[in-house]
ROGULUM-50912 format. One line per field, with one value per residue: residue number from 1; x, z, y of N, C-alpha, C in turn. Coordinates in Angstrom, 2 decimals, padded with zeros to 5 digits. Layout:
N
n [NUM | ...]
n_px [X | ...]
n_pz [Z | ...]
n_py [Y | ...]
ca_px [X | ...]
ca_pz [Z | ...]
ca_py [Y | ...]
c_px [X | ...]
c_pz [Z | ...]
c_py [Y | ...]
//
This chain:
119
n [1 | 2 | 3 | 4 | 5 | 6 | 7 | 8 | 9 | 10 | 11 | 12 | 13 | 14 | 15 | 16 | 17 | 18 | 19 | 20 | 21 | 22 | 23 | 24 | 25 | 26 | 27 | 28 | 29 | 30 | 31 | 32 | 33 | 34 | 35 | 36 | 37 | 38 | 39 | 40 | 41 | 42 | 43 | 44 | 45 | 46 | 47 | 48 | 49 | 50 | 51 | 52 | 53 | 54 | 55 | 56 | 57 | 58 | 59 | 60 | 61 | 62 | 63 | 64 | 65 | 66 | 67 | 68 | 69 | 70 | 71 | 72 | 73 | 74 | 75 | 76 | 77 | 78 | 79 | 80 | 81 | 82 | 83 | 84 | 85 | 86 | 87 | 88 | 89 | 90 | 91 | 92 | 93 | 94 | 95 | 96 | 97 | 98 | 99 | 100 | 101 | 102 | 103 | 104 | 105 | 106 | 107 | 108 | 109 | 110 | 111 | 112 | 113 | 114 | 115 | 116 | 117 | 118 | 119]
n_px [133.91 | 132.16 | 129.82 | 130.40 | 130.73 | 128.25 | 126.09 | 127.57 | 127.00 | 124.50 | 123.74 | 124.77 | 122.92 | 120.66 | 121.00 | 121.35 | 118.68 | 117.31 | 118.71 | 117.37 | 115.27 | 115.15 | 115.76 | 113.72 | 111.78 | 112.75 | 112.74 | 110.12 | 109.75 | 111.57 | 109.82 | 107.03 | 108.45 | 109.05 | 106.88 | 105.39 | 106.94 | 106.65 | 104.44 | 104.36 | 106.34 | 105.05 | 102.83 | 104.23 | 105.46 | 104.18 | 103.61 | 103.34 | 103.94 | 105.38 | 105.73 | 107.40 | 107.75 | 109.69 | 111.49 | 113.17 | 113.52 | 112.16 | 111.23 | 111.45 | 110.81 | 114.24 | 115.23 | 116.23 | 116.21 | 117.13 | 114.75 | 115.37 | 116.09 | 114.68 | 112.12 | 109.25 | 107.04 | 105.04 | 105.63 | 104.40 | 102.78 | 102.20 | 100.85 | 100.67 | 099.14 | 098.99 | 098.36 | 099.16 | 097.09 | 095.74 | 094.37 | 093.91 | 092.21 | 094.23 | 095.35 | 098.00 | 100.76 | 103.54 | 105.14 | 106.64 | 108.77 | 110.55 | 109.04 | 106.50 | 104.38 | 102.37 | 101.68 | 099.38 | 098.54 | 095.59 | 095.10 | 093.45 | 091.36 | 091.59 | 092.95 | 095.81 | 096.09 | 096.50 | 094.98 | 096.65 | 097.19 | 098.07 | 098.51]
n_pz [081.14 | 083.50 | 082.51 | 082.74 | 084.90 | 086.03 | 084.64 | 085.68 | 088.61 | 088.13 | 087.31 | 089.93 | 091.75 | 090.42 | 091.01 | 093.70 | 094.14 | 093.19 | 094.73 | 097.37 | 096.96 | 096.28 | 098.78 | 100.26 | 098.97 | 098.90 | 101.95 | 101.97 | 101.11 | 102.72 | 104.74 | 104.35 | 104.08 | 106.38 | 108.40 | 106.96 | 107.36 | 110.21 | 110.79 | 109.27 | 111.22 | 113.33 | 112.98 | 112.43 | 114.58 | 116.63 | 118.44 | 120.09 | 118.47 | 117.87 | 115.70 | 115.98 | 115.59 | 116.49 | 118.01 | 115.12 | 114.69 | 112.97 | 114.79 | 115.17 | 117.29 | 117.25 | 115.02 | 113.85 | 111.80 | 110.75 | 110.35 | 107.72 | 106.86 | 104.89 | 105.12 | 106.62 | 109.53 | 112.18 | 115.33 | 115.70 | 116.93 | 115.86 | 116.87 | 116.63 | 116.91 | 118.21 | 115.74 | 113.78 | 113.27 | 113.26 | 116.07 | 115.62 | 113.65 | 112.50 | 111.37 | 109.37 | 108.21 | 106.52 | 105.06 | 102.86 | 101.86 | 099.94 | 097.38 | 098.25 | 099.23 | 100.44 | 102.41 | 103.33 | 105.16 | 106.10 | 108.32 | 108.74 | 110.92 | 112.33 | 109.92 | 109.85 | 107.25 | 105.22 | 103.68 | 101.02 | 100.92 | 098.44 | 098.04]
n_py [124.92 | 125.62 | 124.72 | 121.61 | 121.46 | 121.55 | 120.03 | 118.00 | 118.11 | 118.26 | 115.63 | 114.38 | 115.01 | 113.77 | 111.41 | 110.55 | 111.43 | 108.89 | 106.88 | 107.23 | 106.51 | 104.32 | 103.11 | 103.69 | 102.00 | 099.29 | 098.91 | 098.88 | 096.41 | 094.59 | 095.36 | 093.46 | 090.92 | 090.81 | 090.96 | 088.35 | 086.50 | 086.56 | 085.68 | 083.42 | 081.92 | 082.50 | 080.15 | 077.94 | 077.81 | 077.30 | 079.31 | 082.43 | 085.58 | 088.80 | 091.43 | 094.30 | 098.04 | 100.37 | 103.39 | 103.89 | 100.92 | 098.25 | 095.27 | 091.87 | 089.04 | 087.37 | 089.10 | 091.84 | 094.86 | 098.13 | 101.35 | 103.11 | 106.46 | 107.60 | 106.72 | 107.41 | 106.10 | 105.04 | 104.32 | 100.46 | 097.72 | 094.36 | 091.62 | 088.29 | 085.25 | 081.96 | 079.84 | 081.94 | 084.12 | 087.12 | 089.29 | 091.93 | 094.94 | 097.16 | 099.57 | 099.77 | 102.62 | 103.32 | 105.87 | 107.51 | 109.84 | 110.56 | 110.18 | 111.14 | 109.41 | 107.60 | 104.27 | 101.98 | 099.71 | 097.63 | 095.37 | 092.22 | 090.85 | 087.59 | 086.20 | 087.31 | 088.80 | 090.81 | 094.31 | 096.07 | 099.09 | 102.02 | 105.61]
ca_px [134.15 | 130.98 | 128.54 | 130.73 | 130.56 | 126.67 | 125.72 | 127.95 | 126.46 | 123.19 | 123.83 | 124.60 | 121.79 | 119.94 | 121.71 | 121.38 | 117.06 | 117.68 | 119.10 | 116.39 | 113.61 | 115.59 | 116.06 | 112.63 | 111.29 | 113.61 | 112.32 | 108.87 | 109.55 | 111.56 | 108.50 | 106.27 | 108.78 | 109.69 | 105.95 | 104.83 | 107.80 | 106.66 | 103.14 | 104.69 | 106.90 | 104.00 | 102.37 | 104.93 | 106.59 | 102.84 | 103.69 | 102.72 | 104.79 | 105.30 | 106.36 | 107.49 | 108.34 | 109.82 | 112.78 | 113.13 | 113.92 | 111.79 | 111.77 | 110.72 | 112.01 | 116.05 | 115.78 | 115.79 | 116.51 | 116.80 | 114.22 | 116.07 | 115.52 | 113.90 | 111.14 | 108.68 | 106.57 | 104.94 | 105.45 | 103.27 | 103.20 | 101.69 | 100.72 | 100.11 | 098.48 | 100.21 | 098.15 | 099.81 | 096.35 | 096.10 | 093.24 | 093.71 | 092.24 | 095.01 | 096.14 | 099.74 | 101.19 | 104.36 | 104.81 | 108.05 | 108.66 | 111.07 | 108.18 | 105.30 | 103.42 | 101.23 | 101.35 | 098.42 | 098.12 | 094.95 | 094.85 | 092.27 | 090.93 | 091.99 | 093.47 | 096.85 | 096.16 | 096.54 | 095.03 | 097.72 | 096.96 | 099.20 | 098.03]
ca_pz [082.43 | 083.92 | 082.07 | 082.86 | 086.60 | 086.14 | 084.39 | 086.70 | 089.60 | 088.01 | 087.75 | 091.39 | 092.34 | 090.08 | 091.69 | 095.12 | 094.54 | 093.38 | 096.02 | 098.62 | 096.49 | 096.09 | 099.97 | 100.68 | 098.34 | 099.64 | 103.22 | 101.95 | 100.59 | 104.01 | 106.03 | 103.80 | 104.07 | 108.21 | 108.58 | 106.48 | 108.34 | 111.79 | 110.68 | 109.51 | 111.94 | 114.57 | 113.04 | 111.92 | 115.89 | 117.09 | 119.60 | 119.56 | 117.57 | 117.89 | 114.95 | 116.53 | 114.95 | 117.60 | 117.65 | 114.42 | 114.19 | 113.21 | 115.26 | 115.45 | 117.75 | 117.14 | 113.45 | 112.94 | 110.72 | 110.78 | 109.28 | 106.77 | 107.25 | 103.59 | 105.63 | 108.40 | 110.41 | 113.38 | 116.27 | 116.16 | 117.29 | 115.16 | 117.43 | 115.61 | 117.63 | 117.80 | 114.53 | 112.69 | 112.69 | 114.50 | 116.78 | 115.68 | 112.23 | 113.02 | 110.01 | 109.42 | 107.40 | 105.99 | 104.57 | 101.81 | 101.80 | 098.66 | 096.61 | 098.98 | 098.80 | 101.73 | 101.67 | 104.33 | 105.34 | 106.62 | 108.48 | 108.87 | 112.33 | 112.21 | 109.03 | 109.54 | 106.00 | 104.93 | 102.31 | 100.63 | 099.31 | 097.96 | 097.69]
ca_py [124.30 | 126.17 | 123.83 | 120.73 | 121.64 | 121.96 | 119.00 | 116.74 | 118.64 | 118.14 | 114.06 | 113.50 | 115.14 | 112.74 | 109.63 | 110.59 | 111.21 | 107.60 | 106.03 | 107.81 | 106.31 | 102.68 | 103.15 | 103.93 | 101.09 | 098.78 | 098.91 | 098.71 | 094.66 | 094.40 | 094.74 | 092.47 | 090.11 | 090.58 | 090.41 | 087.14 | 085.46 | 086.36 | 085.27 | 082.18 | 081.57 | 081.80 | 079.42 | 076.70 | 077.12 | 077.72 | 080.16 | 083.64 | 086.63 | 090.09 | 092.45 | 095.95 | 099.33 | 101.01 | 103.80 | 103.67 | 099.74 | 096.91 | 093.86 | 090.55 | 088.31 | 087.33 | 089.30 | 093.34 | 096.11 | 099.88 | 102.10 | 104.31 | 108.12 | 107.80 | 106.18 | 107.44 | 104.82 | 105.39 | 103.00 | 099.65 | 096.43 | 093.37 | 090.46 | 086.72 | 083.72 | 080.35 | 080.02 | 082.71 | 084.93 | 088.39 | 090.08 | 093.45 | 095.47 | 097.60 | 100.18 | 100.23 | 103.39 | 104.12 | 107.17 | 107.39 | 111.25 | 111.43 | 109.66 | 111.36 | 107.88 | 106.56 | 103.11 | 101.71 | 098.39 | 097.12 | 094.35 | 091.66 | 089.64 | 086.45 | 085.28 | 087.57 | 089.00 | 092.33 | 094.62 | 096.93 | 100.84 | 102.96 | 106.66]
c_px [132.92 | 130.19 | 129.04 | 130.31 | 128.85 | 125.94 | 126.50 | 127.38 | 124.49 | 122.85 | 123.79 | 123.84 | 120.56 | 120.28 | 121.43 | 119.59 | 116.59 | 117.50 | 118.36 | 115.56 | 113.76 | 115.35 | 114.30 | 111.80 | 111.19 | 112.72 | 110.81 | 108.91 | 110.30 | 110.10 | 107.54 | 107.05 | 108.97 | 107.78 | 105.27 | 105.89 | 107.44 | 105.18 | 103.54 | 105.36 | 106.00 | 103.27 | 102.97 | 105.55 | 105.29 | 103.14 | 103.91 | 104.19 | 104.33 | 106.36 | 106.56 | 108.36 | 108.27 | 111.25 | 113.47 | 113.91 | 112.55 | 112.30 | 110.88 | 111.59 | 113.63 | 116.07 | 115.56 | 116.52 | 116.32 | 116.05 | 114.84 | 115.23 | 115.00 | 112.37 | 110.59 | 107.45 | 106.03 | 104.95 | 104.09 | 103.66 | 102.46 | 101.73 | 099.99 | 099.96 | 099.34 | 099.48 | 098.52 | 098.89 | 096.58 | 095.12 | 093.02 | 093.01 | 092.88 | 095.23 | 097.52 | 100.08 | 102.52 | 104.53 | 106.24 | 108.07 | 109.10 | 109.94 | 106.47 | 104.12 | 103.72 | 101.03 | 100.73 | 098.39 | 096.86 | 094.36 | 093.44 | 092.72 | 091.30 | 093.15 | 094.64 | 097.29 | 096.04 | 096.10 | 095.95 | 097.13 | 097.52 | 098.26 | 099.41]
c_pz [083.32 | 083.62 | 082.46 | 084.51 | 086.85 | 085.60 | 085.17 | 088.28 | 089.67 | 087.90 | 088.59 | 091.66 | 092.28 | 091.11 | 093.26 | 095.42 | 094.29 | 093.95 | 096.84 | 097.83 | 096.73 | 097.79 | 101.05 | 100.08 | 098.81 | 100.95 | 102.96 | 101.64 | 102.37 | 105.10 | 105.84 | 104.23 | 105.93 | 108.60 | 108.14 | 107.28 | 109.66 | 111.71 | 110.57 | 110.75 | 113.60 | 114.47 | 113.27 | 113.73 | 117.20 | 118.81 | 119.16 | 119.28 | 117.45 | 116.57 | 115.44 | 116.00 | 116.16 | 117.60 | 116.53 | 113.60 | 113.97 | 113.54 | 115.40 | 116.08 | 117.62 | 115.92 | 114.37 | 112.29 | 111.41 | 110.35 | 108.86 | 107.38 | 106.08 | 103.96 | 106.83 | 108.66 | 111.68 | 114.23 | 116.29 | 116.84 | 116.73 | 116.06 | 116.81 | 116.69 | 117.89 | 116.58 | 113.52 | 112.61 | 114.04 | 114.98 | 116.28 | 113.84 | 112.17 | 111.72 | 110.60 | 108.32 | 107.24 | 105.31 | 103.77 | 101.36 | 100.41 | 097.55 | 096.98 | 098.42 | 100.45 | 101.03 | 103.32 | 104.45 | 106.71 | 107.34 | 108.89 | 110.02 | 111.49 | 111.34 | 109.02 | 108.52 | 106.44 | 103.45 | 102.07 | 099.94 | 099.82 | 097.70 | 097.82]
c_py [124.43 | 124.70 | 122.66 | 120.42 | 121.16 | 120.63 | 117.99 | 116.60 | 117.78 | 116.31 | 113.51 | 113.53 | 114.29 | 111.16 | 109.87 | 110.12 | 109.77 | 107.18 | 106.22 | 106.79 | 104.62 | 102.24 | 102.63 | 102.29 | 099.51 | 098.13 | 098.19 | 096.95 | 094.34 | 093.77 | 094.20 | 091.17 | 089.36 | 090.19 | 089.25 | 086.08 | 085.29 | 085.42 | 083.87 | 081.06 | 081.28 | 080.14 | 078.08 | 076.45 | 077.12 | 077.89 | 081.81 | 084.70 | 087.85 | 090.72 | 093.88 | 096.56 | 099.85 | 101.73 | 103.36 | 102.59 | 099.36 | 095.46 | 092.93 | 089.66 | 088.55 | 088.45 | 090.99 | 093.86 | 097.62 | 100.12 | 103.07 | 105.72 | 108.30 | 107.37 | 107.15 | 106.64 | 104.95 | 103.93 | 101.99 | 098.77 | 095.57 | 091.99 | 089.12 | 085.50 | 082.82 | 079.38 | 080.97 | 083.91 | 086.09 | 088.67 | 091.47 | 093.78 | 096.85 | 098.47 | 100.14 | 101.15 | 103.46 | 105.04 | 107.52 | 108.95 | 111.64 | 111.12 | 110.82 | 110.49 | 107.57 | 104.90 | 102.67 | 100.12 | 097.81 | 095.69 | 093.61 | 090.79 | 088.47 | 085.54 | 086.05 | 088.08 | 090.00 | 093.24 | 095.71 | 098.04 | 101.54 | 104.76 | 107.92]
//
């Protein structure tokens, strides 16, 4: 009964570090996706767009999301033209604790692009 207890014990535990990592992961396509929309969406309604991490939502305009507690994020703000491109070379970090993975996003003047590293 012991060992039954222990290996079922020892399963959740598996399923739970799971779900943190899916959680964490998750979020990370989120804010690729909330950001290429606002970028788009500047452009296509060509009027300017704000992406903000703030109390641990992201928002854009009408849309947001929570950031999971599998996530930490420090407050930004991402501003896009009424061309879609941004002013800033702004780093953006997330930081995915159950993984301990930095993921950096460097943005570039003008063109609204971003380079992506993972460390």
């Amino acid at each position: 009964m012991l060992i039954i207890s222990f290996i079922t014990t020892l399963f959740s535990l598996e399923i739970i570090q799971t779900v943190h990592l899916f959680k964490g992961e998750l979020f990370v396509l989120q804010f690729e996706n909330f950001y290429k929309r606002s970028q788009e969406d500047a452009a296509l309604l060509q009027k300017s767009e704000s992406l903000v991490a703030k109390n641990q939502e992201l928002i854009c305009e009408d849309r947001s999301i929570t950031i999971p507690k599998e996530v930490a994020v420090k407050d930004f703000t991402v501003k896009f033209d009424d061309k879609g491109g941004n002013s800033s070379l702004q780093k953006l970090t997330i930081f995915l604790p159950y993984e301990k993975k930095f993921i950096t996003y460097q943005l570039e003047i003008g063109s609204g692009k971003f380079k992506k590293k993972i460390s």
